[in-house]
Structures are given as C-alpha cells and as structure tokens.
MDAnalysis code that builds the backbone (N, CA, C; Angstrom):
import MDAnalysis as mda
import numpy as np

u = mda.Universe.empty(171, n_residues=57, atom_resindex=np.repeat(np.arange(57), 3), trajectory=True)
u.add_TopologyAttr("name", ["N", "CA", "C"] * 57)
u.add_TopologyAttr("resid", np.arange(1, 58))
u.add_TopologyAttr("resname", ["UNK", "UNK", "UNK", "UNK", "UNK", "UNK", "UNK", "UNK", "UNK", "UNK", "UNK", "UNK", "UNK", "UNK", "UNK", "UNK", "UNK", "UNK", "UNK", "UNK", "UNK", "UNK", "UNK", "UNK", "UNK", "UNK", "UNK", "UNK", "UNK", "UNK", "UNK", "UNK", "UNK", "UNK", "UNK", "UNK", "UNK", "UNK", "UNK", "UNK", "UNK", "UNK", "UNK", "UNK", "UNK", "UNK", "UNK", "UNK", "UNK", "UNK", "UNK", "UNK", "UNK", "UNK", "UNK", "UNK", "UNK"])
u.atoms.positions = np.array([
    [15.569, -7.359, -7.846],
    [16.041, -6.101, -8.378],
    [15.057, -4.976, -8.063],
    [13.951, -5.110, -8.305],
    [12.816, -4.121, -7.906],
    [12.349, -3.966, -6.565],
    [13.116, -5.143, -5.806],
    [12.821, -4.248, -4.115],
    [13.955, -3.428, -3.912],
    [14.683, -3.899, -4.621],
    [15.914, -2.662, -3.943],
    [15.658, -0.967, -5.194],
    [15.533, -1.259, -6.097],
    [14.893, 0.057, -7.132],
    [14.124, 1.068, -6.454],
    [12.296, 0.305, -6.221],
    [11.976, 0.871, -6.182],
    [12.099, 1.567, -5.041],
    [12.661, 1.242, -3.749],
    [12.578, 2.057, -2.450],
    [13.342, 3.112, -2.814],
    [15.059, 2.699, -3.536],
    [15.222, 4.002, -3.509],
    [14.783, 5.381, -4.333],
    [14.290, 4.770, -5.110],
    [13.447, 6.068, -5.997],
    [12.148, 6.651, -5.389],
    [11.816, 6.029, -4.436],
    [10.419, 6.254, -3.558],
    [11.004, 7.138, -2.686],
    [12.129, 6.931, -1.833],
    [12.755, 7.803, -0.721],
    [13.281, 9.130, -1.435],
    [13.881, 9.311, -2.762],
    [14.300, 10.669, -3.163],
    [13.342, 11.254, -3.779],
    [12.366, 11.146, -3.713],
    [10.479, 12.081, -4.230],
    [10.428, 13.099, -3.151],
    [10.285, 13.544, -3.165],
    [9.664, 14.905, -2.076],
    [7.936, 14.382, -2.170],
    [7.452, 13.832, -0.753],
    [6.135, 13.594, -0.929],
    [5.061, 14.405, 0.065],
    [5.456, 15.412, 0.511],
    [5.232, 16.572, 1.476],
    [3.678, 16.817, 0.584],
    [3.212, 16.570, -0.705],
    [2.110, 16.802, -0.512],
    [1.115, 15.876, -0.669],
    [1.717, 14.758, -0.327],
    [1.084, 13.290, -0.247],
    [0.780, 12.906, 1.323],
    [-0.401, 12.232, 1.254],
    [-0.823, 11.363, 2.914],
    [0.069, 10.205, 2.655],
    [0.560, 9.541, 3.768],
    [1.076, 8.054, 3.612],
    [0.854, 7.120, 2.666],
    [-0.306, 6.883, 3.072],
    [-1.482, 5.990, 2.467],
    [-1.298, 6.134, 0.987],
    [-1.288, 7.836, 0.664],
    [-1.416, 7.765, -0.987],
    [0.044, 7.648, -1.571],
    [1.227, 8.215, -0.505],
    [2.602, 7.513, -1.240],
    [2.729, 6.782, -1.204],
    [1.566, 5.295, -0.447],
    [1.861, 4.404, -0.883],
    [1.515, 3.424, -1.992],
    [-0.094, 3.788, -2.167],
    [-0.160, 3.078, -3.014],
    [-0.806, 3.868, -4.349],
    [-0.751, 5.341, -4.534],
    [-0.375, 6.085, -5.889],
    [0.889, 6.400, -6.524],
    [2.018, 6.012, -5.280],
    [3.481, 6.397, -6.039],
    [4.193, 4.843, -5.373],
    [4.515, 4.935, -4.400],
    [5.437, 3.259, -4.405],
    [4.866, 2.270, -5.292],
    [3.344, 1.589, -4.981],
    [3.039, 0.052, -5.364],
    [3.184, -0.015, -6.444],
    [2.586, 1.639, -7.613],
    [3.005, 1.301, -9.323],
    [4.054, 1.303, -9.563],
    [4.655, 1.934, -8.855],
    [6.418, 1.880, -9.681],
    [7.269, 0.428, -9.113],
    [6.698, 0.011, -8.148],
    [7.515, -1.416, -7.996],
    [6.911, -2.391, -8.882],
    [5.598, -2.458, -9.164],
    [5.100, -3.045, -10.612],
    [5.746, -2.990, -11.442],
    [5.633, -1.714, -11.735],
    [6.925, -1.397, -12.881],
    [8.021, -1.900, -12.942],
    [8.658, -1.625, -11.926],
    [10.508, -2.104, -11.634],
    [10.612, -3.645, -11.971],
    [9.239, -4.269, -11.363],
    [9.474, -5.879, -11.754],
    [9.209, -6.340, -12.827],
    [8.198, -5.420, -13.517],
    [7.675, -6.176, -14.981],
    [8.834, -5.909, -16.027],
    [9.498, -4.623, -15.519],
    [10.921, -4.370, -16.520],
    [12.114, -4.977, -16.028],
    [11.985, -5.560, -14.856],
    [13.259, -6.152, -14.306],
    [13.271, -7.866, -15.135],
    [12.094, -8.005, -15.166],
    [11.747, -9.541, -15.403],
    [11.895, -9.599, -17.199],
    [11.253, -8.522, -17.853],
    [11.654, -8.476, -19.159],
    [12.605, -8.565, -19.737],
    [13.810, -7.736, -19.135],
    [15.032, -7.667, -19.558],
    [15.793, -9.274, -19.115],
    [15.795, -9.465, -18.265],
    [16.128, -10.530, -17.524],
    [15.855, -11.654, -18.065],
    [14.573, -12.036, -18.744],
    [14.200, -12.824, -19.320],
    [14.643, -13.207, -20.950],
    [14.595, -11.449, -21.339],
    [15.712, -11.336, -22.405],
    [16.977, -11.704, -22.706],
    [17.857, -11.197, -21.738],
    [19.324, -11.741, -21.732],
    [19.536, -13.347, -21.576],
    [18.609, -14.248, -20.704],
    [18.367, -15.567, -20.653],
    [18.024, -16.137, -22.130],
    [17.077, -15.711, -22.781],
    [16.845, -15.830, -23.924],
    [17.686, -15.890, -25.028],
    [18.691, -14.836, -25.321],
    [19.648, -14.387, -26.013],
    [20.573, -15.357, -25.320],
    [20.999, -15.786, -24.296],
    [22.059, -16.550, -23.958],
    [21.780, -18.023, -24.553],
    [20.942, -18.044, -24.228],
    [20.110, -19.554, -24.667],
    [20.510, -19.885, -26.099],
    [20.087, -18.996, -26.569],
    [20.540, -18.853, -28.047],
    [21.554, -19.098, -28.442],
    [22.570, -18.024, -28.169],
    [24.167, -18.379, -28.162],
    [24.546, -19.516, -28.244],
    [24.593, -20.580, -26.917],
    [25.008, -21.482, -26.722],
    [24.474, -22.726, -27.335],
    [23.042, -22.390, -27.826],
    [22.564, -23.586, -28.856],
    [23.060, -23.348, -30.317],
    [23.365, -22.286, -30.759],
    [24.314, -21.964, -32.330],
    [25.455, -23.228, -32.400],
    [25.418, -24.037, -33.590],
    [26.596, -24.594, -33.908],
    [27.947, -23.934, -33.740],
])
C-alpha cells in the first residue's frame, strides 16, 4: 500500500526548491515510513477485529 501512496503524494509536491538528493530523503523516505507504519497499523487492526468476530460464540 505505501509504495503505491507514497509516490503519488511525492510526485504532486512542487519540489523546485529542493536538490534531488534532499526530495529524497527529507520528503519521500519519511513519508513512505509513514505510509507503512500506518498502512501496517490499520491493517493489522482490521485483522485483529476480524479475528475477533469470528472467535465470538
């Protein structure tokens, strides 16, 4: 989920006053961190909650 997120939120930034180098790893690498640690949370959540469900009498 977070490789496909974060590129596109990386490509609609205007980074005209960024070097490469620093859009890459002051604005892409944290926010794909991001994208995965919240992709994996939620994800892990709904697994959780399902889990649940189906073990209820």
């Amino acid at each position: 989920m977070a490789v496909l997120v974060a590129p596109l939120v990386h490509l609609l930034h205007d980074h005209s006053d960024l070097t490469p180098d620093e859009a890459l790893w002051k604005h892409f690498l944290p926010r794909m961190l991001a994208f995965m640690v919240a992709g994996a949370i939620v994800f892990g959540g709904v697994a959780a909650i399902r889990n649940w469900l189906k073990q209820r009498p």
